[in-house]
C-alpha positions as CSV (number, residue, x, y, z in Angstrom):
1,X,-2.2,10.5,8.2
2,X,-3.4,6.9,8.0
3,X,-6.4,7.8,6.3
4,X,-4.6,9.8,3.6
5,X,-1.9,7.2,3.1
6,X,-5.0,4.5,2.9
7,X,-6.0,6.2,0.1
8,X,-3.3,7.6,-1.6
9,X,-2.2,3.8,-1.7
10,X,-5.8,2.4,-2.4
11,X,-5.8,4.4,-5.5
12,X,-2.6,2.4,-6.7
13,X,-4.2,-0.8,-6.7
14,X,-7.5,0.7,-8.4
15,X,-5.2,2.1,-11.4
16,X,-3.8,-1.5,-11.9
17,X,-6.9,-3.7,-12.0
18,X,-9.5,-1.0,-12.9
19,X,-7.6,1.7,-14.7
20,X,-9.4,4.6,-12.5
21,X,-8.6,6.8,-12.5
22,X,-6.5,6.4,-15.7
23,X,-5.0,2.8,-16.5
24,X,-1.6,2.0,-15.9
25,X,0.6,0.9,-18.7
26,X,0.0,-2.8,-17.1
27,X,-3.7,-2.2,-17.2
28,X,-4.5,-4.5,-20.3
29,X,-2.6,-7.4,-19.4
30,X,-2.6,-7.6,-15.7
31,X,-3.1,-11.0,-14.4
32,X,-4.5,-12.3,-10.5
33,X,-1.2,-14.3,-10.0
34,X,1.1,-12.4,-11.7
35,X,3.3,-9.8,-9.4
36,X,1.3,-6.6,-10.2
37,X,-1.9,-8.7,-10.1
38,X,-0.6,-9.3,-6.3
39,X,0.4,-6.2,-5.6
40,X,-2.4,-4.3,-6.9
41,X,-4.4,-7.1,-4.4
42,X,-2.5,-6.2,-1.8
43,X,-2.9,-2.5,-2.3
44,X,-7.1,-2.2,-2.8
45,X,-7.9,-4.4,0.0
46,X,-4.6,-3.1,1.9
47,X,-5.6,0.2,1.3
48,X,-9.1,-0.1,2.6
49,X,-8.2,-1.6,5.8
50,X,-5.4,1.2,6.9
51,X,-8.1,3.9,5.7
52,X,-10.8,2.6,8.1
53,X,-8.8,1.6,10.8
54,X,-9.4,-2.1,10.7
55,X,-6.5,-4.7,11.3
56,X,-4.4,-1.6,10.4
57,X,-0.6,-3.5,12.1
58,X,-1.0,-6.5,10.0
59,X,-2.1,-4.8,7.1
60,X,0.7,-1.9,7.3
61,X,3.2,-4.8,7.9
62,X,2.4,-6.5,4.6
63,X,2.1,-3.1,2.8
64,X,5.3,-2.0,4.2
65,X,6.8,-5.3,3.1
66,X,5.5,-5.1,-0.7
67,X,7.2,-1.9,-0.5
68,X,10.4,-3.0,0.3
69,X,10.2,-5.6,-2.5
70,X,8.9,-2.7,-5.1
71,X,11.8,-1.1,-4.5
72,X,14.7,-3.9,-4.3
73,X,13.2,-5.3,-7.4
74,X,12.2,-2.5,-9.5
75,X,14.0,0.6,-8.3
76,X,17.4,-0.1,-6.9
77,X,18.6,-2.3,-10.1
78,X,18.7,1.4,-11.9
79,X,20.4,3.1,-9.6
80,X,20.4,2.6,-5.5
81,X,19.4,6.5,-4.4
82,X,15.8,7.2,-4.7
83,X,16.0,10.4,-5.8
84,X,17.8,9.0,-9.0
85,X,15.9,5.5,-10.0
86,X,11.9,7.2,-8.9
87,X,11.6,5.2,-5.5
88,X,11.3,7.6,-3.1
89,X,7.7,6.9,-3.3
90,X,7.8,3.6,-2.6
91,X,10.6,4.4,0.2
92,X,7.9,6.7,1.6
93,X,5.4,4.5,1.6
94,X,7.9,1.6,3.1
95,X,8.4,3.9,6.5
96,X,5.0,5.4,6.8
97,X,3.5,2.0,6.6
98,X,6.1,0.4,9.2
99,X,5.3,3.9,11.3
100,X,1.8,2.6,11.7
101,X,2.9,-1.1,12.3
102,X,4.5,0.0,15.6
103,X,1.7,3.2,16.3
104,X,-1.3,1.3,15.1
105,X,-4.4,2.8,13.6
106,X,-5.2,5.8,16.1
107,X,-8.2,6.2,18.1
108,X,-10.6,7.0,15.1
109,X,-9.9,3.2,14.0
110,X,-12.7,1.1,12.6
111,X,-11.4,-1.5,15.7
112,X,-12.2,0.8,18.5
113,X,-15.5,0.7,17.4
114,X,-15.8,-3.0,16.6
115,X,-14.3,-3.7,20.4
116,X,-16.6,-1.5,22.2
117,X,-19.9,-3.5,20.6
118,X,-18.1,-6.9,21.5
């Protein structure tokens, strides 16, 4: 699962700065500091580091978190259910990524490897 959701959310990030594999609508104007500039930060280099297994709590705990804030900010103002404003991804994500805060990365984890050479 954490190597799906890696990548599954990696690809977010890669659609905002690098329009693959199709651009966003915010493609063209995206900016570093702006708040999809951050987010889409948070989601390529997030989103590597859950798919390998490497930091994977403190990642998941800042993914889980931008997750939160995509949907207070974006979703709920049209309508509070996710089923009616589109943020049942972004719930989805929310939980899966707080899931792995508490479970971690798994055995197949990028930092198992690290800490047996150390």
């Amino acid at each position: 699962m954490r190597i799906v959701v890696g990548l599954l959310f990696l690809q977010h990030g890669l659609q905002k700065w690098f329009g693959i594999p199709v651009p966003s609508p915010a493609f063209a104007n995206i900016q570093l500091l702006s708040l999809i500039g951050i987010a889409g930060c948070i989601e390529i280099i997030g989103g590597v580091l859950v798919t390998v297994g490497l930091f994977t709590r403190y990642a998941a705990f800042i993914m889980s978190g931008e997750m939160a804030v995509a949907y207070f900010w974006v979703h709920a103002p049209r309508a509070f259910a996710p089923i009616v404003n589109n943020g049942e991804l972004a719930v989805l994500y929310c939980f899966v990524f707080l899931y792995l805060v508490f479970a971690g990365g798994g055995p197949w984890r990028a930092d198992a490897v690290w800490r047996k050479r150390t």
